[in-house]
Structures are given as C-alpha cells and as structure tokens.
C-alpha positions in Angstrom: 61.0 99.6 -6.0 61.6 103.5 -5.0 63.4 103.5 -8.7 60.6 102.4 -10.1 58.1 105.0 -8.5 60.4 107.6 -9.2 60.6 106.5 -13.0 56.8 106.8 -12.9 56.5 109.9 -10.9 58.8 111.6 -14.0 56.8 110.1 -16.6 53.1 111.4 -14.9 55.4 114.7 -14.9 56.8 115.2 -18.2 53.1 113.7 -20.0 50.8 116.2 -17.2 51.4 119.2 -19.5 50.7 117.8 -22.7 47.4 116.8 -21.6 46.5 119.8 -20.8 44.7 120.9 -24.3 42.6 117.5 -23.6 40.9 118.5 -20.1 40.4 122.4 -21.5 38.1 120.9 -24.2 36.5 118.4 -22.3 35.7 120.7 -19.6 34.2 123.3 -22.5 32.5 120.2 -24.2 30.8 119.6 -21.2 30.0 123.3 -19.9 28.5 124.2 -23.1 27.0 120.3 -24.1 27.4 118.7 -20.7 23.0 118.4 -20.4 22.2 116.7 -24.3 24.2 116.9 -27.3 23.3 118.9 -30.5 22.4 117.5 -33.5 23.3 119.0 -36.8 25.1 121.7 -35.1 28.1 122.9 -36.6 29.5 124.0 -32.9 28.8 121.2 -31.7 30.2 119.2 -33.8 33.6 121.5 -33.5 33.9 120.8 -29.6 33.3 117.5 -29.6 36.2 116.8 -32.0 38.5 119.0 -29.8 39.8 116.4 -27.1 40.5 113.9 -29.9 42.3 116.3 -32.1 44.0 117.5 -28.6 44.8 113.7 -28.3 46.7 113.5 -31.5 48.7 116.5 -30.7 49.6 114.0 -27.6 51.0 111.1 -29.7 52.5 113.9 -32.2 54.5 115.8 -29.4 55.0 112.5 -28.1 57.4 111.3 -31.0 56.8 110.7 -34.5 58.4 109.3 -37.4 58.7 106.5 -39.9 60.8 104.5 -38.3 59.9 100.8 -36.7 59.9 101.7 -33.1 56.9 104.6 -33.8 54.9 101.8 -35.4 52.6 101.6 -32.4 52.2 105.4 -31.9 51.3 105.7 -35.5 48.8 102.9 -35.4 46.7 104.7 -32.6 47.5 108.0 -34.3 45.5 106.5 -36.9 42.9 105.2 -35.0 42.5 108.9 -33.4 42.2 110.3 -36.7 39.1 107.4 -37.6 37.8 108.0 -34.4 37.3 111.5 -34.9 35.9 111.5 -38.7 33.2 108.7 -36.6 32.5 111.5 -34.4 31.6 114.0 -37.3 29.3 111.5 -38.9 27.8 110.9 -35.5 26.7 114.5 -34.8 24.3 113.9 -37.8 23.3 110.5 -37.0 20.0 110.6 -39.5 22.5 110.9 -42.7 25.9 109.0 -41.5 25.2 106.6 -38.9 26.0 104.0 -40.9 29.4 106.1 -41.7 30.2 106.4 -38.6 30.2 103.0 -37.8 32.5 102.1 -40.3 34.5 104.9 -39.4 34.9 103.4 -35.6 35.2 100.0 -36.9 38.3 100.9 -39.0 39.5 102.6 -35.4 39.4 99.4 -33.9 41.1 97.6 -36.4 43.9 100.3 -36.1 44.2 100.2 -32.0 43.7 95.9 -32.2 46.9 96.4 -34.5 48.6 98.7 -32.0 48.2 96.4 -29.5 49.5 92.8 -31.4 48.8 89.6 -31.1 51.5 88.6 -28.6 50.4 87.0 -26.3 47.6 85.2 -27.4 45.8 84.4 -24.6 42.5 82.7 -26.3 40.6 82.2 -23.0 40.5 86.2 -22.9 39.5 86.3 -25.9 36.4 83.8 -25.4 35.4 85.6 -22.5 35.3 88.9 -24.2 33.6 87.4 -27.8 31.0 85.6 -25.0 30.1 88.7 -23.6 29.9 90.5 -27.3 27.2 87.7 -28.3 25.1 88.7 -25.3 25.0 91.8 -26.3 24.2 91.2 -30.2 21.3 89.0 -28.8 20.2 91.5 -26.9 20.0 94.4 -30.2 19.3 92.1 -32.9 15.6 92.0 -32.6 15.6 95.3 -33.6 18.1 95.2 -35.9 16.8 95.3 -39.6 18.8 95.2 -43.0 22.0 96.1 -43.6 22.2 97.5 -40.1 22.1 94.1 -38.4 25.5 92.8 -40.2 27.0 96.6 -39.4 26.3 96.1 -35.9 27.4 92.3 -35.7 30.4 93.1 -37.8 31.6 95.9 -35.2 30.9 94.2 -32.0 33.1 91.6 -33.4 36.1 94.2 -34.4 35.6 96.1 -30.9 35.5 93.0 -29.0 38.6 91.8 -30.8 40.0 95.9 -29.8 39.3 94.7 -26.2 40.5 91.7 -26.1 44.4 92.3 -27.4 44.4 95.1 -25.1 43.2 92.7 -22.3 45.8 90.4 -23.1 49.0 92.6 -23.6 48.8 93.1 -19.9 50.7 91.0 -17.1 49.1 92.7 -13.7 52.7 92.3 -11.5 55.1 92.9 -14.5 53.0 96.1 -16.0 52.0 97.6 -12.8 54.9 100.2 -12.6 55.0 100.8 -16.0 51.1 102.0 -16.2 50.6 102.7 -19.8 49.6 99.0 -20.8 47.1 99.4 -18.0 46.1 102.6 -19.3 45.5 100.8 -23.2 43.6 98.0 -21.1 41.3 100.4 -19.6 40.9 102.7 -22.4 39.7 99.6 -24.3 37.3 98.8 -21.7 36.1 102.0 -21.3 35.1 102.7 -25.2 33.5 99.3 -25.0 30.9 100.6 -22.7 30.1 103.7 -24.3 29.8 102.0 -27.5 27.4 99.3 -26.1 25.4 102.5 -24.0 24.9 103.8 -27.7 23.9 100.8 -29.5 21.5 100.0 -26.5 20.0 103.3 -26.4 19.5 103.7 -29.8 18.3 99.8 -30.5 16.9 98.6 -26.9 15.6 100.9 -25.0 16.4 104.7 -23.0 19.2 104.5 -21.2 19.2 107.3 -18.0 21.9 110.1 -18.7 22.5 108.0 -21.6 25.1 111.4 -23.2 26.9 112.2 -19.9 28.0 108.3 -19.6 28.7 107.9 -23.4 30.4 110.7 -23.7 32.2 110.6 -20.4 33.4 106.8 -21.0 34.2 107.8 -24.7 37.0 110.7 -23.9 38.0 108.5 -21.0 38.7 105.1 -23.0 40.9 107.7 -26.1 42.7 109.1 -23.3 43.5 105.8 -21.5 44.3 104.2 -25.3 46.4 107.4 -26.2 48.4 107.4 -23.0 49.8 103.5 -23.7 52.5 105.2 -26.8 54.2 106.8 -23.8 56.9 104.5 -23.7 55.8 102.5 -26.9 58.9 103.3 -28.6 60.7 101.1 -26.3 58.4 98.6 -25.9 58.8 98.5 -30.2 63.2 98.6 -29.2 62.7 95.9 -26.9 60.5 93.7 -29.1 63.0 94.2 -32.3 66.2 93.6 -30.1 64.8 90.5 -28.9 63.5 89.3 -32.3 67.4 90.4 -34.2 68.7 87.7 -31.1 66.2 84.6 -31.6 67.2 85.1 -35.4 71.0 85.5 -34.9 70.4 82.3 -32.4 69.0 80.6 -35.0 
C-alpha cells in the first residue's frame, strides 16, 4: 500500500506542471467571460479554445508516436482536436450549431474508441441508454426537422462515450491507479454539460446555465485527458497479454 501511494504521489507530481497552461486559461476564460459568453466574438472564441489546445499540449508532452501502445493517447488527442473545432462552431451557434454537433459527436466516437469495448458490461450500458431516452423525451417536443435526428443521433454516441468509460473501471483494482477514474469522471462530467445545453437551448432557462456548462465542460476534457497518463502501459499490458493467449493457443 505505501508503494502504491508513493507511485501516485510521483505521478500527481511529474503531471502538476504540465497542467499548468490548462488552469492559466481557464482562470482568464472565466475572468474575462466568467458572467455570459460572447457570441460572434473573435476573442472569445480565442479563449475558449485555450484550455483544450492547452490539453493537447498535455497528451503531446505526454508521449506521442505511431506506435501501438500510443493508440489510446492518440484517440483522445483526436477527440481534443474535434472537441475544439465544436467549440468554434459553437461560439456562432446561429450559423454552425448543427456543425458543432457533428463536430462533438465525432469526439465521442474518438474517446468511446479510446476507452474499448473490454469489458462489456451491458447492464451499464442499459442504465446509461435508459437515462439518455429520458432525456430525448424530455427535448423532442421541441425538436423539429433535421435537428430532432442530430440530437437523438448524439445522445446516443455520448451515452455510448459514457458508458465504455463507466465500464473500464473496477472501483478496488483502479483506485490507486486514478487515471481510469479520471476518464470515468471526465465522461460524466461532459455528459452534464452537454444535457445543460440541449435543455437550455430546447426546454427551458436553466439558472447560471454558462458557468455550469462551461465549468463541467473543461472539467470532464481534463478528467478524459488525464486517463493517457499511464495509457501506454495499460496498451503494453493489453498486447503482452494478447501475444500469450495467442502463443497458448
């Protein structure tokens, strides 16, 4: 046990510093945009992106190559890079919301990939899909056209986001090594600032509706951008273990 905090004490330690970019540009997103955001501003639209392109840096300065054991670090790299195209189409929601939204939804798809399909666990995933058709119920009245299949479509992609990060976690095994819990959480979190959006934009005013969506958006990149910490030898591990079953066989 006192190995295993001080393995995660070192690892809290050498990732602290690369964060730092990240907290700058919230802190400055939310000094200078912190009360409403700023449509069709050009500034705005400039610090928003910051802590996402910080991020990257993060999973750049991390390790990054070609090779296999980078494949989940790449995958969220990519979703990064979707995620902050989205947010450019957001800040002019009038022209690109529709954008945007595919944008996101090809985010998900990238961080769902990150996080496999091993193991399954379906009952998670009916739990999460259950709580995703409560939601659709609740914005489809005032859904209309091509926007009602956008929506339905991406609920369906974040959900299935959520529910692969959900299940990649064992509580007692992952506990020590954090970063699965910091993908499961991160997942979560974007979860709820994407359904504050939809609802606020489809259902009804939602109090403080910018300071929560925004605060539980940069929350839920960090938490998914912290889980490639030690990616690379979850990737080692999972290969290893793979080369043995097939030299078994």
């Amino acid at each position: 046990m006192n190995l295993k905090v001080f393995l995660l004490s070192f690892q809290l330690k050498s990732v602290g510093p690369k964060l730092v970019p990240f907290f700058k540009t919230v802190a400055i997103f939310f000094v200078l945009f912190g009360e409403d955001d700023k449509p069709g501003s050009i500034v705005y639209c400039i610090v928003k992106c910051l802590p996402v392109i910080s991020l990257m840096l993060f999973v750049l300065l991390n390790g990054m190559n070609l090779a296999e054991y980078y494949r989940y670090s790449r995958r969220v790299l990519i979703g990064l890079v979707f995620s902050c195209v989205g947010d450019i189409c957001l800040v002019w929601p009038e022209k690109y919301f529709e954008l945007g939204i595919l944008m996101f939804a090809i985010a998900q798809v990238s961080y769902a990939r990150a996080f496999g399909w091993r193991p399954l666990k379906p009952y998670h995933g009916g739990a999460v899909f259950l709580v995703g058709s409560l939601i659709f119920l609740l914005l489809s009245p005032t859904l209309k056209g091509i926007i009602l299949y956008l929506v339905a479509g991406y609920i369906t992609l974040i959900g299935t986001m959520a529910w692969r990060a959900v299940a990649r976690v064992e509580l007692m095994d992952d506990l020590w090594t954090w970063t699965k819990l910091c993908g499961c959480g991160g997942a979560l979190l974007f979860v709820i600032s994407d359904v504050t959006i939809a609802v606020n934009k489809f259902a009804f005013r939602v109090p403080c509706e910018h300071q929560i969506i925004m605060l539980t958006y940069y929350a839920a990149q960090l938490g998914i951008t912290l889980s490639v910490v030690d990616s690379p030898i979850d990737e080692l591990l999972e290969i290893s273990g793979n080369m043995q079953n097939g030299a078994v066989k």
